[in-house]
VEXDREN-2710 file (C-alpha; in Angstrom, 1 decimal):
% VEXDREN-2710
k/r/px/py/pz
1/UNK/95.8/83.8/120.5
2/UNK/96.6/87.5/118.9
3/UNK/93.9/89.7/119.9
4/UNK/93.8/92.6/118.5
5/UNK/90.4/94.6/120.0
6/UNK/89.9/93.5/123.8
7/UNK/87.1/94.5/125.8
8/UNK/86.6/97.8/123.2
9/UNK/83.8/99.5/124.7
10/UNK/82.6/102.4/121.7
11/UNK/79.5/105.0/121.2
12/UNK/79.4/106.3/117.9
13/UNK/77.5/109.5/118.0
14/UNK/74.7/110.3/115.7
15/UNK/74.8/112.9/113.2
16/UNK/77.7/113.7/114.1
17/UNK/81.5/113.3/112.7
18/UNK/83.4/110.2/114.5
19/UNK/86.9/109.8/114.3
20/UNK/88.8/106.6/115.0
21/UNK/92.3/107.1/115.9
22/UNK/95.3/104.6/116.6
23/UNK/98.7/103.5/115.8
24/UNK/99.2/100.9/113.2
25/UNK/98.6/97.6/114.3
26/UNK/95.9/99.2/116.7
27/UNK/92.7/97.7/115.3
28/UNK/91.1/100.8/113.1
29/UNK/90.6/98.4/110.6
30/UNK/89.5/95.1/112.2
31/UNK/86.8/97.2/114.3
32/UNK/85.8/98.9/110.9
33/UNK/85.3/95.6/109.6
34/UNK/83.0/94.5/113.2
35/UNK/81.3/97.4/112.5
36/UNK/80.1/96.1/109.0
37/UNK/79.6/92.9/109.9
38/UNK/82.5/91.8/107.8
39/UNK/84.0/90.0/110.7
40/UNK/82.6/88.5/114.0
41/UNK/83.9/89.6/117.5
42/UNK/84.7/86.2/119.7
43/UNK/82.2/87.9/122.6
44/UNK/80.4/91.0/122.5
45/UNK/77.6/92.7/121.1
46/UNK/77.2/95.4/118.4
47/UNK/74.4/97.5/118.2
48/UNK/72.9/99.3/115.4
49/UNK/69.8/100.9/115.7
50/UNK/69.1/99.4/118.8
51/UNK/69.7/95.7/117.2
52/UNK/72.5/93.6/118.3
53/UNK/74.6/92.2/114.9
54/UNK/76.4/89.8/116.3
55/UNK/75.3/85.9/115.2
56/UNK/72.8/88.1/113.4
57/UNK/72.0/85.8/110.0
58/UNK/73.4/86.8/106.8
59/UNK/70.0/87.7/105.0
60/UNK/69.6/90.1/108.1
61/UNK/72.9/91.6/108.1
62/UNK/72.7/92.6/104.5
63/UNK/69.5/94.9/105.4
64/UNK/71.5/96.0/108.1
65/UNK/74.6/97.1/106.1
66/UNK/72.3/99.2/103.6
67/UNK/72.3/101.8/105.9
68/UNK/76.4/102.1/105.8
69/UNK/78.2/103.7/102.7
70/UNK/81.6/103.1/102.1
71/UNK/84.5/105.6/101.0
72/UNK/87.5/103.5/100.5
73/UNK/91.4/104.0/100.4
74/UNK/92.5/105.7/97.1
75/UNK/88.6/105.9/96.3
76/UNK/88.5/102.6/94.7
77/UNK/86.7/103.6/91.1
78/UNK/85.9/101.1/88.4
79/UNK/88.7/102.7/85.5
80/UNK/86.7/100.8/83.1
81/UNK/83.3/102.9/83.9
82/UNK/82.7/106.4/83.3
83/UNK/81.6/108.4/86.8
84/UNK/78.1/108.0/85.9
85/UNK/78.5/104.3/86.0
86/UNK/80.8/103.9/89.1
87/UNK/78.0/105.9/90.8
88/UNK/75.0/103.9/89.3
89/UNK/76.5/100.9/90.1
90/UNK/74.9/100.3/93.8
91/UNK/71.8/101.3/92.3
92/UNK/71.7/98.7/89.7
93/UNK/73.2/95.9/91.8
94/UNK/70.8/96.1/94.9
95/UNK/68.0/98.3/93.7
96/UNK/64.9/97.4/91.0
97/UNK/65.3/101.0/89.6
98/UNK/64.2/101.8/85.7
99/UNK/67.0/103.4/83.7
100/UNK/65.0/106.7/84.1
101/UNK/65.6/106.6/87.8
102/UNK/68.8/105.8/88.0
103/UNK/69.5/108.4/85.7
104/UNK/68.1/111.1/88.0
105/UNK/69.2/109.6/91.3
106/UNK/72.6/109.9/90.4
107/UNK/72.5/113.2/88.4
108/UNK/71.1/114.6/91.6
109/UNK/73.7/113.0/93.8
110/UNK/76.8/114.3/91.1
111/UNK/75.0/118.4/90.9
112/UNK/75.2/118.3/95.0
113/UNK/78.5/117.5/94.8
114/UNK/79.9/119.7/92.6
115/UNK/80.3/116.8/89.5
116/UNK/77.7/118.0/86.8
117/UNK/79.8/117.5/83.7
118/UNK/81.7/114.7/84.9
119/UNK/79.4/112.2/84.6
120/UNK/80.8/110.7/80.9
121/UNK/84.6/110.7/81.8
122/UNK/86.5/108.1/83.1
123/UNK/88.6/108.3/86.6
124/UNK/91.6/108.5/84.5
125/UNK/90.5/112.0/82.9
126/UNK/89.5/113.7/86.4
127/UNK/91.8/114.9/89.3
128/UNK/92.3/113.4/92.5
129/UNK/89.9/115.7/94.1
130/UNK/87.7/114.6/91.9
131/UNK/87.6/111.0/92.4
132/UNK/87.1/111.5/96.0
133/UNK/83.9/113.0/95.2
134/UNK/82.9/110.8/93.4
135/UNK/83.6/108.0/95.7
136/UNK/81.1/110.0/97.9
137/UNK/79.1/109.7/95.5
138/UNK/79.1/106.4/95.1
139/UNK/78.8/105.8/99.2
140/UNK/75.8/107.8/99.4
141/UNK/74.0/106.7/96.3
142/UNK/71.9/104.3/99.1
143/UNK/71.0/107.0/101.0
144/UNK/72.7/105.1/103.9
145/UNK/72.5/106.5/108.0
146/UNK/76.4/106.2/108.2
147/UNK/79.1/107.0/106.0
148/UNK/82.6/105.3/106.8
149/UNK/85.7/106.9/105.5
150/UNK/88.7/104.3/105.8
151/UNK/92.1/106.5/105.7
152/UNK/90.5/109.4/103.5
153/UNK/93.7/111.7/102.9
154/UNK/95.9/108.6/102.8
155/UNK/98.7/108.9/99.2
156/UNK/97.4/112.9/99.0
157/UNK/99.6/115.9/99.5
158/UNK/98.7/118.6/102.2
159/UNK/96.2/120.3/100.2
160/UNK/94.4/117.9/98.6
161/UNK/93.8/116.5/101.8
162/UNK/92.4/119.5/103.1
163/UNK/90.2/119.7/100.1
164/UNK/88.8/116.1/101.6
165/UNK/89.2/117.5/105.2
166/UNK/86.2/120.0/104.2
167/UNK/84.0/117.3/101.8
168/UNK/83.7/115.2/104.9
169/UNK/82.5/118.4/106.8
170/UNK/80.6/119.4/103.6
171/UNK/79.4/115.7/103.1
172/UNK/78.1/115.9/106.9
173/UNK/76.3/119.0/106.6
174/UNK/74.3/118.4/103.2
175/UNK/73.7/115.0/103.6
176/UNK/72.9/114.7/107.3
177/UNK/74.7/111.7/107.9
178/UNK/76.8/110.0/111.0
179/UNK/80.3/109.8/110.0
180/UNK/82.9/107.4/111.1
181/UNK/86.3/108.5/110.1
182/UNK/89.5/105.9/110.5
183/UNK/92.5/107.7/110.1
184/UNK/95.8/108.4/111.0
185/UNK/96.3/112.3/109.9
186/UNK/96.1/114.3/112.7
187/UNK/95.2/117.7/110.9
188/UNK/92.3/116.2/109.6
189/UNK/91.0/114.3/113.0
190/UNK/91.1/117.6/114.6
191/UNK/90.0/119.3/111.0
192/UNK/86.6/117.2/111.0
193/UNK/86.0/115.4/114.2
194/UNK/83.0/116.0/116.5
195/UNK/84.5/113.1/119.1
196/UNK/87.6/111.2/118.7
197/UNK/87.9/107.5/119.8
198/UNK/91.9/106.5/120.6
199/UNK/92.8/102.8/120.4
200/UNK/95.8/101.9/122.3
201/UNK/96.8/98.2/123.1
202/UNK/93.3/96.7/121.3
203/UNK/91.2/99.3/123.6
204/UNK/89.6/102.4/123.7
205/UNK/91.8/104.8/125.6
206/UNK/89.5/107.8/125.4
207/UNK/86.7/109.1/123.6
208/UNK/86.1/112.8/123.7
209/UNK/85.4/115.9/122.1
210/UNK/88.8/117.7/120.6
211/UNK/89.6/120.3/122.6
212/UNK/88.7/117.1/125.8
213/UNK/91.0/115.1/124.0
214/UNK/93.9/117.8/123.6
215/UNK/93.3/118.4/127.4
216/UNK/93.4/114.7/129.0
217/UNK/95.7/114.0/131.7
218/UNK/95.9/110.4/130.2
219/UNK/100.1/109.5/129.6
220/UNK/99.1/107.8/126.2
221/UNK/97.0/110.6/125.3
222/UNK/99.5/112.8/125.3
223/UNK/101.8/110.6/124.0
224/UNK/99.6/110.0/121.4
225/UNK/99.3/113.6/120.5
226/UNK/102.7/114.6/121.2
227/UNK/103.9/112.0/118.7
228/UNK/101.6/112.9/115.8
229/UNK/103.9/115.9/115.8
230/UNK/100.5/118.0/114.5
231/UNK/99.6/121.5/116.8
232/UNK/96.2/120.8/117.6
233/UNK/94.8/123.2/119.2
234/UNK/95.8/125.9/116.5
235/UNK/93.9/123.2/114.0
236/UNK/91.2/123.8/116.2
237/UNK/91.4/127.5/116.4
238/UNK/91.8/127.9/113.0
239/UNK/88.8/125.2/112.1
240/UNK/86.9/127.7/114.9
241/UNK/87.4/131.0/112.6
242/UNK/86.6/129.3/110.1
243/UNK/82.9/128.0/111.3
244/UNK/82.7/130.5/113.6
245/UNK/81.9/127.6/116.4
246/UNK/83.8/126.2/119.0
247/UNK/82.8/122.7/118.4
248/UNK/81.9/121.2/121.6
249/UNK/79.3/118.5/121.2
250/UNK/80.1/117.3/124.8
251/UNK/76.5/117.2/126.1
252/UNK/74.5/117.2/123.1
253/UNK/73.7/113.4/122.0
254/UNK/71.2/111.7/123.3
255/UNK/71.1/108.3/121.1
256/UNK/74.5/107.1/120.5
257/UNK/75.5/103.8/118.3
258/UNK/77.1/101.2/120.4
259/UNK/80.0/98.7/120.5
END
């Protein structure tokens, strides 16, 4: 009798960087998980590529979820494998690869970003920093369409999460990937976000471009915002000088994802 999404109407927008936003309790996670197919909706539909998931059968749904990486909480490494290995491990588990192309699929993967040298130590030896990279790494090893980062700055202190505020930027750029972003940090929402999605009472309140969001007449937006105690628009003016762009992807999308 709980529900926790309710009528959630979302576009994701392609190639670009979305951010989900939300107070605990909200339903980032649980529409993370519907995204995935990890969990069913009780009515609805979820499209992906044009192809509704829902009741979609399992065999199905695991081609579907190939073209999603994953960056989890904390980045989630394997202490027991060296980075070569946590980053080889997707290959090896849903792939008919030889050793040989592994080997330079994921060499490739660690030199663009930034990890040549890396590859025989163990997340213990390797700084924070680093194991976010590698658990990009890791997500895009699949070459997948969309990259989903679940609470990327979460347990880091102001600058390393800037550090992961610019490999998501970096990550989009390179890699020419959709990003989905779930977080609760406002400096990086407004850091890294093409359009931000607000869920307020299990719905989408808003979803808009930053400097639309920071402008919304809507109580809960601004609520929202004041709240987060975070200046957003000098995030965004400082994000501007240094991109030298003023980030407003308003009109520009043509072929959205949808649920």
């Amino acid at each position: 009798s709980n529900h926790v999404l309710k009528g959630i109407n979302l576009k994701i927008y392609r190639g670009k960087t979305n951010v989900i936003i939300g107070g605990s309790g909200a339903g980032k996670t649980v529409l993370m998980r519907q995204i995935i197919g990890l969990e069913t909706p009780d009515k609805g539909e979820i499209y992906i590529d044009g192809e509704n998931i829902v009741g979609m059968d399992e065999y199905k749904l695991a081609i579907v979820r190939r073209k999603f990486g994953m960056v989890f909480q904390l980045s989630a490494l394997f202490d027991s494998m060296t980075v070569f290995d946590n980053v080889a491990f997707p290959l090896r588990e849903h792939t008919k690869l030889s050793k040989k192309e592994i080997y330079h699929r994921v060499m490739e993967k660690l030199r663009a970003l930034n990890l040549e040298g890396a590859e025989d130590k163990y997340p213990a030896d390797i700084s924070g920093g680093m194991k976010k990279r590698v658990g990009v790494a890791r997500a895009l090893i699949l070459e997948p369409q969309i990259l989903i980062y679940d609470e990327p700055t979460t347990g880091l202190d102001p600058i390393a999460a800037r550090n992961v505020d610019d490999l998501i930027i970096e990550t989009a750029g390179k890699f020419n990937v959709t990003s989905i972003v779930i977080s609760h940090d406002m400096t990086t929402t407004f850091n890294v976000g093409d359009f931000i999605s607000l869920i307020h009472n299990g719905e989408i309140r808003i979803t808009a471009p930053p400097q639309n969001l920071i402008q919304s007449t809507d109580p809960e937006v601004q609520r929202f915002l004041g709240l987060s105690g975070v200046n957003a628009q000098k995030v965004l003016e400082q994000r501007a000088r240094k991109t030298h762009t003023d980030y407003d992807f308003s009109h520009n999308n043509k072929h959205p994802y949808d649920f």
